[in-house]
LOBA-260173 format. One record per residue: residue number from 1; x, z, y of N, C-alpha, C, O in turn. Coordinates in nm, 2 decimals, decimal comma, padded with zeros to 4 digits. Layout:
BEGIN
NUM;X;Z;Y;X;Z;Y;X;Z;Y;X;Z;Y
...
//
This chain:
BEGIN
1;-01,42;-00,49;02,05;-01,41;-00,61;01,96;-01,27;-00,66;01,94;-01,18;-00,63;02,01
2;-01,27;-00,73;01,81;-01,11;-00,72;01,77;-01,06;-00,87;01,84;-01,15;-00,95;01,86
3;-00,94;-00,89;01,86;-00,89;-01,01;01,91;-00,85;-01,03;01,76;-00,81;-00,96;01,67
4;-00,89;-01,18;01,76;-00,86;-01,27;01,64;-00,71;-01,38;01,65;-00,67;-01,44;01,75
5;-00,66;-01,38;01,57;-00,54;-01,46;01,58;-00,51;-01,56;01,45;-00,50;-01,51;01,34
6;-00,49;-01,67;01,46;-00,43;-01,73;01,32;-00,32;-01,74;01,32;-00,26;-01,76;01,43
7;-00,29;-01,74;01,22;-00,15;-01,70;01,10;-00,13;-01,86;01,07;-00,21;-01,94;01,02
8;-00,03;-01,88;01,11;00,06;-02,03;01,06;00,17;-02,01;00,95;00,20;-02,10;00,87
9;00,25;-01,87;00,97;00,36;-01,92;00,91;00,38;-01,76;00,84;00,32;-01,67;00,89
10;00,47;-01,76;00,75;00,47;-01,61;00,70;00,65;-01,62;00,68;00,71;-01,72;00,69
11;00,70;-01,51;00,64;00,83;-01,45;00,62;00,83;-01,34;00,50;00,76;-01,23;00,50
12;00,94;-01,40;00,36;00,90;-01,38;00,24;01,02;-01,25;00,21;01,14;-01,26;00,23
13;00,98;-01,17;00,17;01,08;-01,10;00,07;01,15;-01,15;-00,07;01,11;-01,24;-00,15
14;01,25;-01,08;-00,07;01,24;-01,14;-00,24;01,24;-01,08;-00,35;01,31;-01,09;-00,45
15;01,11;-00,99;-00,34;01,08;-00,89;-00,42;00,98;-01,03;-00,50;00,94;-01,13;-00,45
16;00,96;-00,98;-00,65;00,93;-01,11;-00,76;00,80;-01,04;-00,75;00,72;-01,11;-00,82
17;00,73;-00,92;-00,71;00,56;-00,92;-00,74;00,48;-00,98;-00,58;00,52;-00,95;-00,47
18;00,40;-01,04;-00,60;00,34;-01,15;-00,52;00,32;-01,08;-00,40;00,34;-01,11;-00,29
19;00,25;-00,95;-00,47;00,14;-00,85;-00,38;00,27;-00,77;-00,29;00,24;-00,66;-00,24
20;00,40;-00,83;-00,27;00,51;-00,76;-00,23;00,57;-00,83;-00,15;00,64;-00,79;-00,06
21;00,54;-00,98;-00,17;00,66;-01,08;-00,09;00,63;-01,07;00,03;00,73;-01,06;00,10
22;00,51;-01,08;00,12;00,50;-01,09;00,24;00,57;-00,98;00,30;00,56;-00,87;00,25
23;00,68;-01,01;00,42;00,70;-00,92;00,50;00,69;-01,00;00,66;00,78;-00,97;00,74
24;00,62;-01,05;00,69;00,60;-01,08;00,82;00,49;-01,19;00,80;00,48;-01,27;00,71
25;00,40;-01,19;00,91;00,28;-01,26;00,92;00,33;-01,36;01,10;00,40;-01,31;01,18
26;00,29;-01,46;01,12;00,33;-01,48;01,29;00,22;-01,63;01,27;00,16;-01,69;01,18
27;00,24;-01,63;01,42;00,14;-01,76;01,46;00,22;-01,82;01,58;00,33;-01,78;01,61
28;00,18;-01,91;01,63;00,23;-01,95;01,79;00,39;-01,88;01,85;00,50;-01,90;01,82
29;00,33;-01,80;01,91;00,40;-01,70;01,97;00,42;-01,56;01,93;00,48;-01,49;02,00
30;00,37;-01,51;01,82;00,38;-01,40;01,77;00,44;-01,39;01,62;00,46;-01,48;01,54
31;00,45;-01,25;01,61;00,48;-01,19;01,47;00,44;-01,07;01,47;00,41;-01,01;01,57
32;00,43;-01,02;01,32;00,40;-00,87;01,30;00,45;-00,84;01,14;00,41;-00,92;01,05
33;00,51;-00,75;01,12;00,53;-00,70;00,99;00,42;-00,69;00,93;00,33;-00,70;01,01
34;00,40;-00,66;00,76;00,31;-00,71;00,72;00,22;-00,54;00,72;00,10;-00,56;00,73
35;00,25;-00,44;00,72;00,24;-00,26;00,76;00,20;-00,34;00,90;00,16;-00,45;00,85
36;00,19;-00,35;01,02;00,15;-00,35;01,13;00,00;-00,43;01,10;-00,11;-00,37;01,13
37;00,02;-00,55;01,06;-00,09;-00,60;01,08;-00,22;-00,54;00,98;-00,34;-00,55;01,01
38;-00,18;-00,49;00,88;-00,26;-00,37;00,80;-00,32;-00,29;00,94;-00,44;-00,30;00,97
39;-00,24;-00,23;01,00;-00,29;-00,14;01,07;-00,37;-00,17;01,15;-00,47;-00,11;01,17
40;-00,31;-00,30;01,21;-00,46;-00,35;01,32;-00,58;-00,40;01,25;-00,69;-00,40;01,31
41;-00,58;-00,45;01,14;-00,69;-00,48;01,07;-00,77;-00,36;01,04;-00,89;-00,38;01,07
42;-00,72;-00,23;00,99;-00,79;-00,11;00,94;-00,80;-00,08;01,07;-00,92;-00,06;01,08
43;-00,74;-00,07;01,19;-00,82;-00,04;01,28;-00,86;-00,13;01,40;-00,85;-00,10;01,52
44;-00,91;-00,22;01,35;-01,01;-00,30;01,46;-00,95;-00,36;01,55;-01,01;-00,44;01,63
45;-00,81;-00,34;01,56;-00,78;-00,42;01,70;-00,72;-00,55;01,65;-00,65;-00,61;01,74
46;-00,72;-00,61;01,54;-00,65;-00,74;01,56;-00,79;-00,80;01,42;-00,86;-00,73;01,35
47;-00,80;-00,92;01,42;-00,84;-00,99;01,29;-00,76;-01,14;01,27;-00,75;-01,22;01,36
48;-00,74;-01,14;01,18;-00,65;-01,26;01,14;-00,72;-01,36;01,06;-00,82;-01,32;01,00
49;-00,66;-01,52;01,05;-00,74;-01,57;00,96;-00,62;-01,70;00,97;-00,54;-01,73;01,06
50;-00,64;-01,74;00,87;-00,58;-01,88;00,82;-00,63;-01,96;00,80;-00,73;-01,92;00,74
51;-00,63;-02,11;00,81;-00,69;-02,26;00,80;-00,65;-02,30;00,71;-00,53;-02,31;00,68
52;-00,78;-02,33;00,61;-00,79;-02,35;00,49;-00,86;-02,45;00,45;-00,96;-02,43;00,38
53;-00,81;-02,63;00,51;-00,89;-02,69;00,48;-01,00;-02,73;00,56;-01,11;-02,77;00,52
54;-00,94;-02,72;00,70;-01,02;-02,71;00,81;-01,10;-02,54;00,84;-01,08;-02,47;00,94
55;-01,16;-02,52;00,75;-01,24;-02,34;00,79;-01,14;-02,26;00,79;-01,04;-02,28;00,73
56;-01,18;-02,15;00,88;-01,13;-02,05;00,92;-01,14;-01,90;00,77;-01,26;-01,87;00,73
57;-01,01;-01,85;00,70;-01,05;-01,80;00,62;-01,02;-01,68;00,63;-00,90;-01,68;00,59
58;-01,06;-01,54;00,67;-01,00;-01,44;00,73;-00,94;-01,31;00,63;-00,99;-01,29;00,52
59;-00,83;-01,25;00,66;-00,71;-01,21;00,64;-00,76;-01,08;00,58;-00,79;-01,00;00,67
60;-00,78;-01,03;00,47;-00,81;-00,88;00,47;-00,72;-00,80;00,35;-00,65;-00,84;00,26
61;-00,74;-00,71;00,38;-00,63;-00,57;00,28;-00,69;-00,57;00,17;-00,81;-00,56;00,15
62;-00,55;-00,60;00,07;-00,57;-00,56;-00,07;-00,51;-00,43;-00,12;-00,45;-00,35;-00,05
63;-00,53;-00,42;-00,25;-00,46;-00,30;-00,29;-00,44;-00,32;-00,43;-00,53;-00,33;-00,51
64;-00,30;-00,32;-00,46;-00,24;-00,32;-00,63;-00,17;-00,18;-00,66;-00,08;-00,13;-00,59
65;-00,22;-00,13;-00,74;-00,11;00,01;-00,78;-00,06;00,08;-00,67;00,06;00,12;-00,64
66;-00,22;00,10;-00,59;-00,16;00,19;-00,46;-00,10;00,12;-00,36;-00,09;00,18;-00,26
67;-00,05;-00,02;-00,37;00,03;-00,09;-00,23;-00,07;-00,18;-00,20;-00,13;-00,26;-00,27
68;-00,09;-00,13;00,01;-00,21;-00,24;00,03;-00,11;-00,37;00,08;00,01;-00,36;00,12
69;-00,17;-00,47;00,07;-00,12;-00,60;00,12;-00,23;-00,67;00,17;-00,35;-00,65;00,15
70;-00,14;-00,77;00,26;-00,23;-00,88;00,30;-00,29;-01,00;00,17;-00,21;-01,03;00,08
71;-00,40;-01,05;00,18;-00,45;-01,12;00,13;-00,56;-01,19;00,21;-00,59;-01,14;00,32
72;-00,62;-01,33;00,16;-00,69;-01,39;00,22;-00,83;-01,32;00,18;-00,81;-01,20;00,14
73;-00,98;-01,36;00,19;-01,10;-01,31;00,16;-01,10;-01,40;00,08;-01,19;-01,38;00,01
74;-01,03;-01,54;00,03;-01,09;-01,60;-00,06;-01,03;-01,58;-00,15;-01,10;-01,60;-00,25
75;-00,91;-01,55;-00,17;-00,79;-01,50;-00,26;-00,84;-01,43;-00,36;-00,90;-01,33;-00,32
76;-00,85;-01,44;-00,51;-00,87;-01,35;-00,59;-00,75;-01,20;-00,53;-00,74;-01,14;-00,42
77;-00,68;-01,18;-00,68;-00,61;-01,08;-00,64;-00,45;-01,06;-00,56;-00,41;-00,96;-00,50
78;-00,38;-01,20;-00,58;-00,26;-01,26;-00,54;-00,30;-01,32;-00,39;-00,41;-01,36;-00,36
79;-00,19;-01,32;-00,33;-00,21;-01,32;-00,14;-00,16;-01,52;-00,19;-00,08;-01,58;-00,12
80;-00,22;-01,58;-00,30;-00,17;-01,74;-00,27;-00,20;-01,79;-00,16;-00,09;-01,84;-00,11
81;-00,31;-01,82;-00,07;-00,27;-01,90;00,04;-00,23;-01,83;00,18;-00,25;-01,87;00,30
82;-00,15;-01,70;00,13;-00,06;-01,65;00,22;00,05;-01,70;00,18;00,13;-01,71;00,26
83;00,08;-01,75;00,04;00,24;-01,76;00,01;00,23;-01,88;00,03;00,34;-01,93;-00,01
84;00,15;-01,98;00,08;00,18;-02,13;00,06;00,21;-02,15;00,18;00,23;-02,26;00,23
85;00,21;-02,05;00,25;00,19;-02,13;00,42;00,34;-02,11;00,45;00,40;-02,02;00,40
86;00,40;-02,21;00,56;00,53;-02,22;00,56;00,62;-02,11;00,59;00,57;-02,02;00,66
87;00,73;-02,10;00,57;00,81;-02,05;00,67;00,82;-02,03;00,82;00,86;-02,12;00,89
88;00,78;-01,86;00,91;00,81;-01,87;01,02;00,95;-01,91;01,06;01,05;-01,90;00,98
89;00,96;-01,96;01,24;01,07;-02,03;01,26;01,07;-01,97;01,39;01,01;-02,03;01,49
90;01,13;-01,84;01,40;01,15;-01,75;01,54;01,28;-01,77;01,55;01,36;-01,79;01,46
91;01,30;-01,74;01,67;01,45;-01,72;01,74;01,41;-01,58;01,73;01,31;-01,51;01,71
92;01,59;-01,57;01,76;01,64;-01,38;01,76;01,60;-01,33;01,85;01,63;-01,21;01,86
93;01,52;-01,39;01,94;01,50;-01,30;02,07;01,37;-01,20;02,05;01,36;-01,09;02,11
94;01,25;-01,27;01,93;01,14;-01,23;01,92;01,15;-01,11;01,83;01,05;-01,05;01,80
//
């Protein structure tokens, strides 16, 4: 069974297509590149989800011209309420 985690805060590229800006996903005490957490998603060991208004809204792979990305399940095709959520705020140690 997969361990579930929410996502608070993300870390942006500054590539200008949407389906591109995410490069880091983190919560609490964690982080993961946005390729990592793909990977635990496609394979079962992590599920993610973000608060959306109180409910829980869970985290799944998209795919534009061949590049998968993070997106929400409510998200049309653009990861928006991945881009709205703040700025992660890690020290260098993590």
């Amino acid at each position: 069974m997969a361990q579930t985690l929410q996502v608070t805060c993300i870390s942006k590229s500054n590539r200008a297509e949407p389906h591109q800006r995410i490069s880091f996903i983190g919560g609490s005490a964690w982080r993961f590149t946005e390729s990592q957490a793909i990977k635990f998603i496609e394979g079962g060991m992590f599920e993610f989800f973000v608060n959306a208004g109180g409910r829980p809204v869970k985290l799944v792979v998209g795919l534009h011209r061949g590049h998968k990305y993070l997106k929400t399940a409510a998200d049309e095709e653009a990861p928006e309420r991945l881009l709205n959520l703040p700025e992660c705020q890690f020290s260098a140690s993590m």
